[in-house]
C-alpha positions in Angstrom: 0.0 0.0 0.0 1.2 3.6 -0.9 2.4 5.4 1.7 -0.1 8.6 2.6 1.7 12.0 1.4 0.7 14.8 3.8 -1.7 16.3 1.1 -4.0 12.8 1.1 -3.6 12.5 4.8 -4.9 15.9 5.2 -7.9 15.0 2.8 -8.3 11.8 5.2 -8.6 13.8 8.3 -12.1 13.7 9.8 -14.0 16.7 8.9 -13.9 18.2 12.6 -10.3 18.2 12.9 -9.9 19.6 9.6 -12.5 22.3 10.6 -10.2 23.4 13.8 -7.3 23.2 11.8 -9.1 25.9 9.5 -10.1 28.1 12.5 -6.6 27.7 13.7 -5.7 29.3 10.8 -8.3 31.9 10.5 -7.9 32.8 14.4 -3.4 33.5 14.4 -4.2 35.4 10.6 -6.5 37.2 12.9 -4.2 38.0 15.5 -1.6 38.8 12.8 -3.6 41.6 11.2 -4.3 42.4 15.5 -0.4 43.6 15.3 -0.5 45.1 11.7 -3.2 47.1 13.0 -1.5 48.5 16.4 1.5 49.5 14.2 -0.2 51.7 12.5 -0.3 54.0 15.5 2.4 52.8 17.3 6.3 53.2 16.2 7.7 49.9 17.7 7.3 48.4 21.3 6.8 45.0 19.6 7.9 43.2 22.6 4.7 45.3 24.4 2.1 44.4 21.2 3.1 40.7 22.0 2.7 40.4 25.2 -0.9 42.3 24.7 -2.0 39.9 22.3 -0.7 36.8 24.8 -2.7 38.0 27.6 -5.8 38.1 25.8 -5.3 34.1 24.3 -4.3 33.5 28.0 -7.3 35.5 29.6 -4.6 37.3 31.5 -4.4 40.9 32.4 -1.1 43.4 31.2 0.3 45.7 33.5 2.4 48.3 31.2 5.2 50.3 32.9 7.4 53.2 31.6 8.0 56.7 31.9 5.4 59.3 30.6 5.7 59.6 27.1 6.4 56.3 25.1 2.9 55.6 24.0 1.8 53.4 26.8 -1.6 54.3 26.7 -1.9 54.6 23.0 -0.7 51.1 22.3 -3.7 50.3 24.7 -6.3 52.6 22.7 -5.1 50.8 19.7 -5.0 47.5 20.3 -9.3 48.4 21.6 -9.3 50.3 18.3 -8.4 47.0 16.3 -10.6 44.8 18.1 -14.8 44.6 18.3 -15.3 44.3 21.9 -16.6 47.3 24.1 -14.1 48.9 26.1 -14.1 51.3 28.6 -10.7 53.9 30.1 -10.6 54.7 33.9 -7.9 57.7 34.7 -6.5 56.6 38.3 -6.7 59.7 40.5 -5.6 59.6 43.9 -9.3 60.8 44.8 -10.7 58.1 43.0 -13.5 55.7 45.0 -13.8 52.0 44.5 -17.2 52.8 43.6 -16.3 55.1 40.5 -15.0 51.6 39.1 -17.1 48.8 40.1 -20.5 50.6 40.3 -22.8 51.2 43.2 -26.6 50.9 44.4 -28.5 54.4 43.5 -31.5 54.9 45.3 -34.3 56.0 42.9 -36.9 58.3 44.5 -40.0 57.0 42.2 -39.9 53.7 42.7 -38.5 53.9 46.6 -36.1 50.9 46.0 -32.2 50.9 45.2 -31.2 50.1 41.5 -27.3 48.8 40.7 -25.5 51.6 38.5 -22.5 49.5 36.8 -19.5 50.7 37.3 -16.6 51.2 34.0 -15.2 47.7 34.9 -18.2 45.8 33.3 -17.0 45.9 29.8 -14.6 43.7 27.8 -11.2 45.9 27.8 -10.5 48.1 30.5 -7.8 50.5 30.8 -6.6 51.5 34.0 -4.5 54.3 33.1 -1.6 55.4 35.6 -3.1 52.9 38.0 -0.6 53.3 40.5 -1.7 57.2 41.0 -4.6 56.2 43.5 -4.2 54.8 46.9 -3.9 51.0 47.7 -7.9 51.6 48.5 -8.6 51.9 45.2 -6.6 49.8 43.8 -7.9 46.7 45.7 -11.1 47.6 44.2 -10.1 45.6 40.6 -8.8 42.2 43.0 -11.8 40.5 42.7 -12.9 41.7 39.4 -9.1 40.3 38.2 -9.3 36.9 39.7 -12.5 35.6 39.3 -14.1 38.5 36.6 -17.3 39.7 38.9 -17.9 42.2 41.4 -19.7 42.0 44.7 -21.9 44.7 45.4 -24.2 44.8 48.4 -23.4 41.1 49.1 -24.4 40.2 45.6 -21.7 38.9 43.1 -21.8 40.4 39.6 -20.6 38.6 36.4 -18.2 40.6 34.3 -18.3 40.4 30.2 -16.3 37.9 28.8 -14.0 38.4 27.2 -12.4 40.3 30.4 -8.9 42.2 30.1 -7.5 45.1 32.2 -4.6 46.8 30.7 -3.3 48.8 33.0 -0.1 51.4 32.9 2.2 52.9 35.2 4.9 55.1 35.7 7.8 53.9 37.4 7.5 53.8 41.0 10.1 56.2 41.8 8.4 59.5 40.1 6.5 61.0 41.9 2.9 61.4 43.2 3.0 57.5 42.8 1.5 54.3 45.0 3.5 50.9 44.8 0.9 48.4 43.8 0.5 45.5 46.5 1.9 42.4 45.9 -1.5 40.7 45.8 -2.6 43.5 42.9 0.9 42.8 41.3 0.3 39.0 41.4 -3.4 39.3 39.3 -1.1 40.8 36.2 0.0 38.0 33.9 2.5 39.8 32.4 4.5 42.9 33.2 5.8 44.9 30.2 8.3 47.0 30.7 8.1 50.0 28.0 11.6 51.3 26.8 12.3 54.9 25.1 12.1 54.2 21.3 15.7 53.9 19.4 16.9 56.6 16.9 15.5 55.3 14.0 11.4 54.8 15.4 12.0 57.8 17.3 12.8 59.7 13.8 9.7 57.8 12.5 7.2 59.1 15.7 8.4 62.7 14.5 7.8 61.8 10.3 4.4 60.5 11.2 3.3 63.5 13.2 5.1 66.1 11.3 2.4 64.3 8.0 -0.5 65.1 10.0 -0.9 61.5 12.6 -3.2 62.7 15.5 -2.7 60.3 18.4 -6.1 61.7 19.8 -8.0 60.2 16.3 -7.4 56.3 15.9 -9.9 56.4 12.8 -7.6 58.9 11.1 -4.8 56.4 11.5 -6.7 53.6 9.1 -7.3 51.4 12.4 -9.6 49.0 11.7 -11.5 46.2 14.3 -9.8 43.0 12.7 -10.4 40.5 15.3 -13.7 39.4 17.8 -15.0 37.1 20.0 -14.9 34.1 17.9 -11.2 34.7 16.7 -10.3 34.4 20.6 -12.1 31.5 21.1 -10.9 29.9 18.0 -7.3 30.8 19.6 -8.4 30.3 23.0 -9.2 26.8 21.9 -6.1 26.0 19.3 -3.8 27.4 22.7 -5.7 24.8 25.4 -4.6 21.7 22.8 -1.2 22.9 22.2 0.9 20.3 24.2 3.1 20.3 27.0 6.1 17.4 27.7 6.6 16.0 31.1 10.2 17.7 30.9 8.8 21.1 29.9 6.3 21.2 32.8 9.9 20.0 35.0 11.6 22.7 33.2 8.9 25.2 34.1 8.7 24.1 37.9 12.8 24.1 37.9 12.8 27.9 37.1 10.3 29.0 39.3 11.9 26.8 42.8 15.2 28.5 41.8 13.7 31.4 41.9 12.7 31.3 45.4 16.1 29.7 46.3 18.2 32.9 44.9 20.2 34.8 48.1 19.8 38.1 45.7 15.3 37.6 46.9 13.0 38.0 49.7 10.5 36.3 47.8 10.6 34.0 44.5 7.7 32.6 41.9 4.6 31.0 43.3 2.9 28.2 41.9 0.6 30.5 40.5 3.7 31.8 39.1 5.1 28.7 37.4 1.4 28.0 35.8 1.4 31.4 34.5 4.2 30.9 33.1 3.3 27.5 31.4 0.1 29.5 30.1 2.2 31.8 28.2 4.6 30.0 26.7 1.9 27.7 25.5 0.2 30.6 23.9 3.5 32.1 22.3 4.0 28.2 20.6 0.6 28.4 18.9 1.5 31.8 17.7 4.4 30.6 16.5 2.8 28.4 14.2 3.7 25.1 17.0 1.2 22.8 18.3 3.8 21.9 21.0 6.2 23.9 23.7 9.8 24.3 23.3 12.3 25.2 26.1 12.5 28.8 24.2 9.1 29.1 24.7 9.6 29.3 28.3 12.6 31.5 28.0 11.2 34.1 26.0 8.3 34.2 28.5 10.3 34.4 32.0 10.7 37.8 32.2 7.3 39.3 31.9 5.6 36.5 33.8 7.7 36.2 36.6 9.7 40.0 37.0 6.7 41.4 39.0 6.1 38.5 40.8 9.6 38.2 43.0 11.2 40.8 45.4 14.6 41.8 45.6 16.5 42.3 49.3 17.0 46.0 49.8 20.9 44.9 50.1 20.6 43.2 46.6 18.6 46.5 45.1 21.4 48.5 46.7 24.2 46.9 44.7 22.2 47.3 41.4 20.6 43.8 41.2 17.1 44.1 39.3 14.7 41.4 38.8 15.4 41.1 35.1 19.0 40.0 35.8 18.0 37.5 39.1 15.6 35.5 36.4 18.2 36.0 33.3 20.8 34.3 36.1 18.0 31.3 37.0 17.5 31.0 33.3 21.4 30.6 32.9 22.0 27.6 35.5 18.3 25.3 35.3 19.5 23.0 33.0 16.9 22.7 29.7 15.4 19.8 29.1 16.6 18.2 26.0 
């Protein structure tokens, strides 16, 4: 018998599987056109795009950090610009109540009873701009909504939309007029994207763009168009949950993350919550990398915006110039990767 090419084994392939093959497809050209989109407004920072479009196959949240001026909250307004879900921006104000985001009760004089007034968080994309301008209060006021996407109002839980992403941004923590996030609000981030100053060259584009008339405050103007929806996501969602994981990689993973909290240079390494995070994202940046399986690079190219936020340095170590960047670049160096 002749041996099946890969054209007629294709052809023999139940219909179903060819079917999520073809959404496979459809759902990364999807998310492809996602980061054409974005780049239309924003000069580089593909590192930042990436991580965006991760989060959302993961159903993870992006905190965004870097100094006032590099486009951190454009890159958000775009990346809601290129997609057809309802979002919604909250400035972070250091008088800002946990009820401004959640919602309250509102009593309404003609019917004598109390009627729930949603807060800004029930929508599908939220950006919590300069989040760490508002007290810890207020900040604490997303936990919930983060972990396990409702509110509780008066006792009652709320279900949030879904899909459910906050994208928030900071400015580092040593400007001023600026709370450090709690640890539990840092640990609800999947990822942590750091945003550089552009190079020369994109810098000298920024300027070319604006100087021929690009209004940051117009998104329309720029050409960006929604190019992805609910079903592309849950095609991806769905290619990302079968895309496999070895024995050794999940070791690998688990290796990384126990080093981590055996380094002199920290007061406190990776959880486990850490190490699955982790797993999560380097599944979904396989898939997107055209692989239905996870490579040791996977998890490499992964560590540092899944775990930086979620470790603390010594003050000795910070004194000396030790960052977390370097302490999981070290870890990365000695764990031995699986073959």
């Amino acid at each position: 018998m002749t041996a099946p090419t890969p054209e007629t084994a294709e052809l023999a392939a139940p219909a179903e599987t060819r079917a999520v093959a073809v959404n496979s497809d459809s759902a990364r050209a999807s998310l492809e056109a996602l980061r054409a989109e974005i780049a239309k407004a924003v000069v580089g920072q593909d590192p930042a795009v990436t991580g965006l479009v991760v989060a959302l196959l993961c159903r993870g949240h992006v905190l965004l950090e870097g100094v006032p001026g590099v486009a951190k909250t454009l890159l958000v307004r775009a990346l809601a610009a290129s997609l057809e879900l309802d979002t919604k921006r909250v400035q972070f104000t250091p008088d800002l109540m946990p009820s401004d985001i959640t919602g309250s009760l509102v009593y309404d004089a003609r019917t004598a009873e109390f009627s729930f007034q949603p807060g800004p968080v029930f929508t599908n994309l939220l950006l919590a701009d300069e989040i760490n301008r508002t007290p810890p209060k207020t900040q604490s006021s997303l936990l919930e909504a983060m972990e396990e996407r409702q509110v509780t109002i008066d006792g009652s839980p709320r279900l949030l939309p879904d899909p459910f992403l906050v994208a928030a941004t900071q400015n580092p923590v040593e400007y001023e007029g600026t709370y450090p996030l709690p640890e539990a609000q840092l640990d609800r981030f999947l990822l942590k994207l750091t945003v550089p100053l552009p190079s020369r060259e994109d810098e000298i584009d920024v300027l070319t763009r604006h100087a021929e008339g690009f209004n940051p405050r117009d998104l329309k103007a720029a050409g960006i168009q929604p190019v992805a929806g609910p079903a592309d996501l849950d095609a991806a969602r769905a290619a990302v949950a079968a895309t496999s994981v070895s024995p050794e990689i999940a070791a690998y993973v688990v290796d990384i993350c126990r080093a981590t909290r055996e380094s002199p240079s920290l007061t406190l390494g990776a959880s486990p919550r850490g190490a699955t995070a982790l797993l999560s994202t380097a599944r979904a940046w396989a898939w997107l990398t055209g692989r239905d399986y996870v490579i040791p690079d996977d998890v490499k190219a992964l560590a540092l915006p899944t775990l930086r936020h979620r470790i603390q340095l010594r003050p000795e170590a910070e004194m000396e110039g030790v960052t977390a960047d370097s302490v999981i670049t070290a870890v990365l160096a000695h764990v031995p990767v699986p073959r």
